[in-house]
KELO-364374 format. One line per field, with one value per residue (C-alpha): x, y, z; residue number from 1. Coordinates in steps of 0.001 Angstrom, whole numbers, plus 500000, padded with zeros to 6 digits. Layout:
REM residues N
xx	[X/...]
yy	[Y/...]
zz	[Z/...]
num	[NUM/...]
***
This chain:
REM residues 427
xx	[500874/503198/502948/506626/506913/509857/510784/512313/515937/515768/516006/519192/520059/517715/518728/522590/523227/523944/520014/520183/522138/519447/516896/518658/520795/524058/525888/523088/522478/526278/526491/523191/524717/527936/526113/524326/527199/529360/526395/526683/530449/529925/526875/529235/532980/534332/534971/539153/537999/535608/538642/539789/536825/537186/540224/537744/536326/539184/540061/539207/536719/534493/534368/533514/530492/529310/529385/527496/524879/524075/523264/521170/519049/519041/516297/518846/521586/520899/521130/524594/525902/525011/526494/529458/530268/529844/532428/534792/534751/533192/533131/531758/528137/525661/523307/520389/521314/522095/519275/517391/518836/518155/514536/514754/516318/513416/510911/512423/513035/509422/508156/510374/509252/512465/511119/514176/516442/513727/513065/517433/517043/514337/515725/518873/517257/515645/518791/520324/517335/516887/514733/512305/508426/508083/510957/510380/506730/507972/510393/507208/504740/507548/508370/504479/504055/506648/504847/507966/505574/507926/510065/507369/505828/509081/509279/505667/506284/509064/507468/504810/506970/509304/505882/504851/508099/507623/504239/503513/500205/500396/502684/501434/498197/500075/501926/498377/496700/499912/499645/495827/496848/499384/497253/494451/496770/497815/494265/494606/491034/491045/494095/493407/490159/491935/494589/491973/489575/492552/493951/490527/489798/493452/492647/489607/490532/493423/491364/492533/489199/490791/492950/490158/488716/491184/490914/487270/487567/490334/487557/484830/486792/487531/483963/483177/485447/484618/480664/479506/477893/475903/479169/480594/478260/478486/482012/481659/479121/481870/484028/482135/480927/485477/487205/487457/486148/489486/491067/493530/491832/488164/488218/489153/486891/484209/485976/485772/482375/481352/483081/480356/477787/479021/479232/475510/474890/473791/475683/474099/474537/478072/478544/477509/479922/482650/482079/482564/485745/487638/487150/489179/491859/493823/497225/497356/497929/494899/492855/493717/491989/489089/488201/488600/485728/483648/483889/482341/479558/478300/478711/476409/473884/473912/475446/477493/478798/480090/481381/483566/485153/486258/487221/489914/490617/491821/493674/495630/496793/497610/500666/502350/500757/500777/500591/497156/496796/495697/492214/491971/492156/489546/487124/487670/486885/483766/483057/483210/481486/478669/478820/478735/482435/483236/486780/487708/486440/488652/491648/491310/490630/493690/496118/494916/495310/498859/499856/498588/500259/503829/502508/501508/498196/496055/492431/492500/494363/490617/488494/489932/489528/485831/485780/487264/484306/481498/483533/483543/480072/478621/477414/476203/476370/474115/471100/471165/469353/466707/465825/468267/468182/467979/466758/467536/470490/471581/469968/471775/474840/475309/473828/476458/479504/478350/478348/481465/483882/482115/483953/487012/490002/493904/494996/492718/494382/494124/493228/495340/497745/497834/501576/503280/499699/498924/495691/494052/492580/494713/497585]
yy	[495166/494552/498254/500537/502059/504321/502696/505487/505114/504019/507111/508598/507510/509413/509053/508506/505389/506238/506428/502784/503419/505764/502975/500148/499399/497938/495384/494853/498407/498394/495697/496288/499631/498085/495391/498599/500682/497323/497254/500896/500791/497127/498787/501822/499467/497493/493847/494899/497332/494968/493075/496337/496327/493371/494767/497643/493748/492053/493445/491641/493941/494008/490198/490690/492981/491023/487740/489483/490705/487108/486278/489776/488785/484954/485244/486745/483992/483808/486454/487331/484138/485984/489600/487698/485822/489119/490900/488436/487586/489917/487528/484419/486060/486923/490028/487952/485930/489214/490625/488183/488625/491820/491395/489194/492285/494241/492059/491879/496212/496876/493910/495748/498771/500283/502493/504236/500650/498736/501289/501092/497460/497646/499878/497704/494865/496686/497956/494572/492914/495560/493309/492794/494627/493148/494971/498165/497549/497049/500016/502005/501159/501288/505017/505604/504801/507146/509976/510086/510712/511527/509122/506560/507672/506906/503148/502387/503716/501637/498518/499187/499366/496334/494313/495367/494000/491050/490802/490195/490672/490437/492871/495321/495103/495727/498722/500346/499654/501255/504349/504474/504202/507108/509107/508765/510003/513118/513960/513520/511348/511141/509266/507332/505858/505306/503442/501605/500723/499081/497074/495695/494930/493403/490990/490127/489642/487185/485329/487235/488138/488431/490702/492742/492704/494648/496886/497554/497552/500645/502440/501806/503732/506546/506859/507311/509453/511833/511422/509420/506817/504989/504709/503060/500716/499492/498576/497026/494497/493941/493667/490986/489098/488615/488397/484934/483202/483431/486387/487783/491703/490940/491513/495392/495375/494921/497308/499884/499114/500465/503069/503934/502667/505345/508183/507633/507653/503990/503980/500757/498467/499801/498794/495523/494695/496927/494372/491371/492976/493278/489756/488875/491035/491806/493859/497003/499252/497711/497397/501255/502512/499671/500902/504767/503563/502044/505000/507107/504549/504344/508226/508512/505709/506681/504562/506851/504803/502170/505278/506444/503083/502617/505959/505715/502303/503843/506788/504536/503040/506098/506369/503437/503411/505837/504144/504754/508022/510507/508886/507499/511420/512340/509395/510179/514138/513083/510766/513792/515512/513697/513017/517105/517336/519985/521009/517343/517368/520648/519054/515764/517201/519765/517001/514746/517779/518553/515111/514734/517932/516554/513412/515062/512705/514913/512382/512849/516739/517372/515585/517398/520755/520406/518975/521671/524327/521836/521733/525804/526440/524028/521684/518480/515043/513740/512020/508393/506546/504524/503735/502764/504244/500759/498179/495126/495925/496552/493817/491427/492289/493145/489661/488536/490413/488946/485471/485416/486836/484674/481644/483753/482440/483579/479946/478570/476225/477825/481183/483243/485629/489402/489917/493571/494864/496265/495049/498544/499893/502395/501626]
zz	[473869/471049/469748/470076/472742/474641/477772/480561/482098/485528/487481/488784/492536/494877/498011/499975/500817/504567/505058/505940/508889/510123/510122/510589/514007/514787/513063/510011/509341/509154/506566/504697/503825/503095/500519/498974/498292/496722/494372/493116/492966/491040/488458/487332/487450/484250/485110/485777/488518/490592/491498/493224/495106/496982/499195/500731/502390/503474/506447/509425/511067/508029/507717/511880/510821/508165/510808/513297/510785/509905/513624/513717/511112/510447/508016/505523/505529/501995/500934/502909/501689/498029/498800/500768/497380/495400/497946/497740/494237/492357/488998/490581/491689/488553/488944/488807/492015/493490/492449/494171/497298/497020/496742/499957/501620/499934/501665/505311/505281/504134/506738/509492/508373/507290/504303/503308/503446/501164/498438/497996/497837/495565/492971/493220/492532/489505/488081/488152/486696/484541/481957/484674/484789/488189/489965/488121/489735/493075/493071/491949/494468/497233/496236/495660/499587/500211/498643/495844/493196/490348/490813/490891/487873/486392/487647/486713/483040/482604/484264/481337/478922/479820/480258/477080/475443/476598/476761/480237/480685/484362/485226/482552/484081/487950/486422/485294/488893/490562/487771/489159/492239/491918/490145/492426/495180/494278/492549/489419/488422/485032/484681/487514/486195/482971/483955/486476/483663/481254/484045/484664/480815/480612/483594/482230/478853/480286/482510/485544/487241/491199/489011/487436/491019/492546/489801/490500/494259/493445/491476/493988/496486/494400/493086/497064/497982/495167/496062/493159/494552/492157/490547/493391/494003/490451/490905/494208/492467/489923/492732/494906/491411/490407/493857/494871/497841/500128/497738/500601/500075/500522/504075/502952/500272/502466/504954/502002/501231/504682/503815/501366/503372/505789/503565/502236/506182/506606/509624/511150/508402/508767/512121/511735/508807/510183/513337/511850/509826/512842/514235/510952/510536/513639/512508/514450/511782/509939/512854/513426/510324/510898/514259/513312/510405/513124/515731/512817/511578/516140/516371/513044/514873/517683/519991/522518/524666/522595/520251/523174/524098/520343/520170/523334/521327/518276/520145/522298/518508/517133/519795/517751/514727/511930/508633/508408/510506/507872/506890/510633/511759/509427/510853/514436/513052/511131/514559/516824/515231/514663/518502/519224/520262/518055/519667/519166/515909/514891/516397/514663/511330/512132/512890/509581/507125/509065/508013/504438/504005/504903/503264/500561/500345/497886/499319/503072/502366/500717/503356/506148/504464/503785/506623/508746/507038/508310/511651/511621/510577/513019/510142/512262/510174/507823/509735/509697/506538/507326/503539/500625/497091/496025/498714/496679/495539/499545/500843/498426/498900/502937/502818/500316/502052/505682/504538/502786/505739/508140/506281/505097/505942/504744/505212/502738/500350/496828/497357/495002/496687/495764/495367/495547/496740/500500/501657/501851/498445/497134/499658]
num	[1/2/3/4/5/6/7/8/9/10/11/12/13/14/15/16/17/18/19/20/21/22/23/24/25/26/27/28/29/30/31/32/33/34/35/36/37/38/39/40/41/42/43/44/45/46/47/48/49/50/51/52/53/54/55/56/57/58/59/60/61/62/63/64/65/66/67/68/69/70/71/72/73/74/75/76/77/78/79/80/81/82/83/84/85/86/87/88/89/90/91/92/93/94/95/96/97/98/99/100/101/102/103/104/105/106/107/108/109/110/111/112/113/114/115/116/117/118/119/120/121/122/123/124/125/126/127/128/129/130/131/132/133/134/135/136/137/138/139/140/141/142/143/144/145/146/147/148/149/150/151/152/153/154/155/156/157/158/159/160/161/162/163/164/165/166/167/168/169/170/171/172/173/174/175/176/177/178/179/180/181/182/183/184/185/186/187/188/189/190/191/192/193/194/195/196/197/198/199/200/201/202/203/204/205/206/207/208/209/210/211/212/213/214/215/216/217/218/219/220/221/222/223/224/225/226/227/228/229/230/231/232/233/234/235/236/237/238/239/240/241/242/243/244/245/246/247/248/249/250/251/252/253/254/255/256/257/258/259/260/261/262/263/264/265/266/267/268/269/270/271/272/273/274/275/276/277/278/279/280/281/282/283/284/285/286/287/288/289/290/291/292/293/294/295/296/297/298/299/300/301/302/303/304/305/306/307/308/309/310/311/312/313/314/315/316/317/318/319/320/321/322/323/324/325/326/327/328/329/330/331/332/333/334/335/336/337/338/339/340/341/342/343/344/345/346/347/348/349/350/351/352/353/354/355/356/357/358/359/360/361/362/363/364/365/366/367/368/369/370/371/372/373/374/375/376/377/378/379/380/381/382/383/384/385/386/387/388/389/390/391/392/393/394/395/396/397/398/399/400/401/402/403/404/405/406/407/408/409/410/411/412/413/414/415/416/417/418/419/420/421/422/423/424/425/426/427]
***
């Protein structure tokens, strides 16, 4: 890590500031795009020229705003007591404090689901810190999720290249799983399993295994959804062997594990798991994608009638939540038609490929177009495995998975958090 190496400019503003007001009502969408625009006009002005800033902020109505925000959004009193000190005295607030609110602001938008609002806050927070891997990370991942692909790739190069300065093993090994991640994304394998492979040496190497875990739980997904199997179940032993006990993403892992299960047509192994998975995680969004899964593992087994109550289950979702909608549509297509109901099974597939088009999500894109030319030549699903390529190897670690969710909990003390990470592999 201590070789030369260029590190990119932060990339030019992408998006007007107003976009906050579009997501963000009232009073706080007033102010958070107020405390967003200070910081642009404060990044380009000369020490002399911040103190003209402060009159656009005197004015009575402003200071109203900025009051009302505070009762809006009471989680953020901090950081308004940090952008209020920056307004009104420009000299007397460091970047690194207000980069730190910043983050805070970060961490409510993308909790409120305000995309637009916390990728600004996040590439303010890496311009003011601009020493830091960890923001650059952040303002990576954020514009990863948004399907900003370029501009990601930008972020996660220089989050490399800062942690590589300063040899920050951590966050260099964060900016190769978000590369990975990227990569994987928009198609591109090679890299992906590249970068995948040196983040999970890295970890290793520093001790790191929940780390190295992730890393292999990334590649285990890939492997499946490319149909190399064997592959994937090698990583998902590496997988189970590093993440710890009460690791906050082995409830996915073992949601993505089905996955495989699924597509090497175990379906009612799958079920079981798939089961138990959604007795412990309960979001919505989450429980969307779980329950799309599960629709497709009783369709593939068999079970009708319990396939049609989870399927009404995970339309009824659908209405509210989207995060997840893509891969869900291709489920519910792959669960129709196993079930028979081929004009369902056209429409679903039609609506997932409509979104990872606009999305521009290169791994459900692909599923729903082979998927569409099994739809249109009738193609019925694989039948339903009764025997496993390698019993032992199965039967160790269903039993393995089962026992360790049944006693997962995300309260456990000393479980070691996954920070800057959504829960889904590849998310």
């Amino acid at each position: 890590m201590g070789e030369k190496h260029i590190i990119p400019e932060p990339p030019k503003w992408a998006q007007p500031v107003f976009l906050i007001l579009n997501e963000v009502p009232d009073a706080l969408g007033a102010t958070l795009w107020r405390y967003a625009r200070h910081i642009r006009d404060r990044a380009s002005a000369t020490t002399a020229e911040r103190r003209i800033l402060v009159a656009n902020v005197i004015a009575p109505h402003v200071q109203d705003r900025i009051s009302a925000a505070r009762y809006q959004a009471p989680e953020l009193a901090e950081a308004h007591v940090r952008f209020g000190m920056s307004l009104l005295a420009p000299d007397n607030c460091s970047d690194g404090e207000l980069a730190t609110a910043c983050v805070r602001i970060c961490d409510w938008a993308e909790c409120s689901a305000y995309e637009r609002t916390a990728i600004e806050y996040a590439e303010l927070a890496a311009l003011l810190d601009n020493q830091s891997a960890r923001a650059a990370n952040r303002a990576g991942r954020l514009n990863r999720n948004a399907s900003d692909y370029p501009r990601a790739e930008i972020w996660f190069e220089r989050a490399i290249g800062l942690a590589r300065r300063t040899t920050n093993s951590l966050e260099y090994t964060r900016g190769h799983i978000g590369f990975g991640i990227l990569y994987q994304t928009t198609g591109r394998d090679r890299r992906a399993r590249r970068h995948f492979h040196t983040a999970s040496i890295i970890a290793r190497k520093d001790g790191r295994r929940w780390l190295a875990a992730e890393a292999q739980h990334d590649l285990m997904l890939m492997c499946t959804e490319r149909g190399r199997y064997e592959e994937a179940e090698a990583h998902a032993d590496k997988a189970l062997a590093w993440y710890p006990k009460h690791h906050n993403r082995f409830p996915f892992f073992v949601a993505d594990l089905c996955f495989l299960l699924v597509s090497e047509a175990h379906y009612s192994t799958a079920v079981g798991l798939l089961s138990e998975f959604l007795e412990v995680v309960k979001s919505p969004p989450q429980q969307v994608l779980g329950m799309s899964l599960l629709a497709r593992a009783l369709a593939g087994a068999g079970e009708r009638a319990r396939f049609g109550r989870i399927r009404s289950k995970v339309l009824a979702l659908l209405q509210d939540y989207h995060e997840y909608e893509p891969a869900a549509r291709v489920n519910l297509a792959e669960a129709e038609r196993a079930a028979g109901l081929w004009r369902d099974a056209e429409l679903s597939a039609r609506r997932a490929l409509d979104l990872a088009i606009i999305r521009r999500d290169v791994v459900p894109e692909r599923l729903a177009r082979a998927l569409l030319t099994e739809i249109n030549r009738k193609n019925p699903s694989p039948a339903g495995s009764k025997t496993h390529r390698n019993p032992a190897w199965y039967g160790t670690v269903i039993s393995a998975v089962s026992n360790r969710l049944a006693v997962w909990t995300p309260t456990r003390r000393g479980r070691v958090p996954t920070i800057d990470r959504n829960e889904w592999a590849a998310a």
